[in-house]
GUFIBA-26204 format. One record per residue: residue number from 0; residue in one letter; x, y, z of N, C-alpha, C in turn. Coordinates in steps of 0.1 Angstrom, whole numbers, plus 5000, padded with zeros to 4 digits. Layout:
% residues N
<k: NUM&r: A&n.X: X&n.Y: Y&n.Z: Z&ca.X: X&ca.Y: Y&ca.Z: Z&c.X: X&c.Y: Y&c.Z: Z> $
...
END
This chain:
% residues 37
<k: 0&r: X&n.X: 9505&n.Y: 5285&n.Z: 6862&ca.X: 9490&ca.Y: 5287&ca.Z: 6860&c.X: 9485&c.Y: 5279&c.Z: 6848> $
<k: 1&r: X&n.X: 9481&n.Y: 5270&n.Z: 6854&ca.X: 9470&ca.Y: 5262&ca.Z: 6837&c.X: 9464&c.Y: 5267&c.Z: 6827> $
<k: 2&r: X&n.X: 9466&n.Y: 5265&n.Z: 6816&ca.X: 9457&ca.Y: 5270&ca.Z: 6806&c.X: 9443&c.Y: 5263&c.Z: 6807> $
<k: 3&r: X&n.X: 9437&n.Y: 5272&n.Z: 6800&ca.X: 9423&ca.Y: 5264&ca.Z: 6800&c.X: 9426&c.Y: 5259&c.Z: 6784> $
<k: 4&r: X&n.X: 9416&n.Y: 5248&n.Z: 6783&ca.X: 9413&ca.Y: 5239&ca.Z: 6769&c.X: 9399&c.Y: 5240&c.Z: 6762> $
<k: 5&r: X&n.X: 9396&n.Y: 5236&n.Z: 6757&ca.X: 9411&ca.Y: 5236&ca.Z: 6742&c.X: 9416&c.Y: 5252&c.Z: 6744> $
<k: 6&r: X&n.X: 9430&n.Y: 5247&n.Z: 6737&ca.X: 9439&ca.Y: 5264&ca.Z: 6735&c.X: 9438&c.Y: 5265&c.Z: 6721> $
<k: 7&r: X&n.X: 9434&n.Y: 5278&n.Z: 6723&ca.X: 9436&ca.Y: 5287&ca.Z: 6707&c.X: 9446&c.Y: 5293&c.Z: 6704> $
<k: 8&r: X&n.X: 9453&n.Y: 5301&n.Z: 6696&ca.X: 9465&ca.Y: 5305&ca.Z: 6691&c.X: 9474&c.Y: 5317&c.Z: 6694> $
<k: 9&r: X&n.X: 9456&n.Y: 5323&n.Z: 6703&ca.X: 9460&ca.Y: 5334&ca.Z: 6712&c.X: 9466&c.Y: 5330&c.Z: 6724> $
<k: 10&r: X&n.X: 9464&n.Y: 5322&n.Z: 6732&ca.X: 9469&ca.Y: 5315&ca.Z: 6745&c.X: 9484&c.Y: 5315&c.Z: 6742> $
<k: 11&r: X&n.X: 9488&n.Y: 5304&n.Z: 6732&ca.X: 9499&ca.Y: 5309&ca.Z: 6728&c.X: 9511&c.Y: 5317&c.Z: 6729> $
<k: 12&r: X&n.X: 9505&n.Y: 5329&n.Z: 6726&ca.X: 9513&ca.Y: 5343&ca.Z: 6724&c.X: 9509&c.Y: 5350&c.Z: 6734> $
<k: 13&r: X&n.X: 9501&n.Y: 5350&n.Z: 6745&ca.X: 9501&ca.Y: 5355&ca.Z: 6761&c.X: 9512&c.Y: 5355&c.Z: 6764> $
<k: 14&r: X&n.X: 9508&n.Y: 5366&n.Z: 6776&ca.X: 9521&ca.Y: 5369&ca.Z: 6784&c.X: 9526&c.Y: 5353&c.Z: 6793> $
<k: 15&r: X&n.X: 9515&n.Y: 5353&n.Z: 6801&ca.X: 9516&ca.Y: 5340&ca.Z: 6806&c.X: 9526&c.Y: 5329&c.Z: 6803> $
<k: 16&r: X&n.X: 9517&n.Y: 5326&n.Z: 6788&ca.X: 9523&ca.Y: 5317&ca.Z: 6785&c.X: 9537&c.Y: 5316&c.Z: 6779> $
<k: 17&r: X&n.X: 9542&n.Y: 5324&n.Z: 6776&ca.X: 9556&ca.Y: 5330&ca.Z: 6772&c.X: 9562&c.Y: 5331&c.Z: 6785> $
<k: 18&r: X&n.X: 9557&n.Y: 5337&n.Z: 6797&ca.X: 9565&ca.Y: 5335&ca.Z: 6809&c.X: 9569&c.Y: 5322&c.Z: 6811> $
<k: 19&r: X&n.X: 9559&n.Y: 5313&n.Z: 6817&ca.X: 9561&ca.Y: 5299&ca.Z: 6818&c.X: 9573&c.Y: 5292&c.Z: 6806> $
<k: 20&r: X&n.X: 9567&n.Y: 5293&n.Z: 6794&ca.X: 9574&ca.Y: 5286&ca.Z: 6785&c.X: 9590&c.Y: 5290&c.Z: 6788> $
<k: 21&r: X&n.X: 9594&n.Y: 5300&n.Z: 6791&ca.X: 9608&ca.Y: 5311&ca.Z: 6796&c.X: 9616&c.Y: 5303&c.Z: 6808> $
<k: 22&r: X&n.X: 9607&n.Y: 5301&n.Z: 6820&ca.X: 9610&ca.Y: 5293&ca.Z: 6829&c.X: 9612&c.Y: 5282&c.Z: 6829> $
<k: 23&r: X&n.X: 9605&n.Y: 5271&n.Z: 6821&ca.X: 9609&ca.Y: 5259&ca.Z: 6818&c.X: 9618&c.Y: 5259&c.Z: 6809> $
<k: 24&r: X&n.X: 9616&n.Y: 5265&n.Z: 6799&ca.X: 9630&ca.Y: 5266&ca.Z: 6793&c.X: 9645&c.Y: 5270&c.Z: 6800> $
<k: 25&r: X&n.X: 9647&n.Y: 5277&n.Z: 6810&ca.X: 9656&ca.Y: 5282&ca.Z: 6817&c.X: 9662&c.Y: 5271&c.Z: 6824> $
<k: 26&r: X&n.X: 9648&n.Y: 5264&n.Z: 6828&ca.X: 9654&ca.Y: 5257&ca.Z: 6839&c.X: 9661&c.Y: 5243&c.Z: 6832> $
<k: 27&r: X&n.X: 9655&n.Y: 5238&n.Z: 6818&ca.X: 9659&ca.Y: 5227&ca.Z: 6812&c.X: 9675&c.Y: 5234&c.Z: 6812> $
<k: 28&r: X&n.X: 9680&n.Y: 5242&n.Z: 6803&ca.X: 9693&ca.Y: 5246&ca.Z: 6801&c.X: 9700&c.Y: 5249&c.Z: 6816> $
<k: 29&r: X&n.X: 9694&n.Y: 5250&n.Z: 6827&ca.X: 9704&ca.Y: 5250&ca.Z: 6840&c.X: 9707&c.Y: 5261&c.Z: 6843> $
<k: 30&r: X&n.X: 9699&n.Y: 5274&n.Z: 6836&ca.X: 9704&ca.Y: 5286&ca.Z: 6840&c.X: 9698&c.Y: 5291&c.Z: 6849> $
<k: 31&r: X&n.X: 9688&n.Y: 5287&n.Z: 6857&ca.X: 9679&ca.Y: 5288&ca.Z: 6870&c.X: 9672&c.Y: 5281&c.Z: 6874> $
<k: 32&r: X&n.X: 9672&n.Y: 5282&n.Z: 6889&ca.X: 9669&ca.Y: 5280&ca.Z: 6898&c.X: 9652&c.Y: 5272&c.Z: 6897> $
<k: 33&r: X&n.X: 9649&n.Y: 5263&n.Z: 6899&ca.X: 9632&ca.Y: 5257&ca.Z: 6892&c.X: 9629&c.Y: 5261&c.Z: 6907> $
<k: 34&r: X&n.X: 9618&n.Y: 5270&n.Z: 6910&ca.X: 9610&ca.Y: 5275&ca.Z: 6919&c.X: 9596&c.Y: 5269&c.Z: 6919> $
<k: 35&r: X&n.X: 9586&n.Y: 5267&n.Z: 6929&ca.X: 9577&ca.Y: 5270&ca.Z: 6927&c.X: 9570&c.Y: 5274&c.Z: 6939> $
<k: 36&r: X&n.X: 9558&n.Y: 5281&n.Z: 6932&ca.X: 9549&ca.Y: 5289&ca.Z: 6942&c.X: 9542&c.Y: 5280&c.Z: 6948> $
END
């Protein structure tokens, strides 16, 4: 899901974006499966 812009410091620390950031991160280290919807 895109952030909208400009991001402020709350966007950040969203669930969202901590999900996503989780998933790319996952998937860089090879520990899952890169999906998308």
């Amino acid at each position: 899901m895109p952030l909208p812009r400009p991001r402020g410091a709350d966007d950040f620390t969203a669930p969202e974006f901590a999900a996503t950031e989780r998933r790319i991160l996952d998937a860089l280290r090879g520990t899952t499966a890169v999906t998308t919807a």
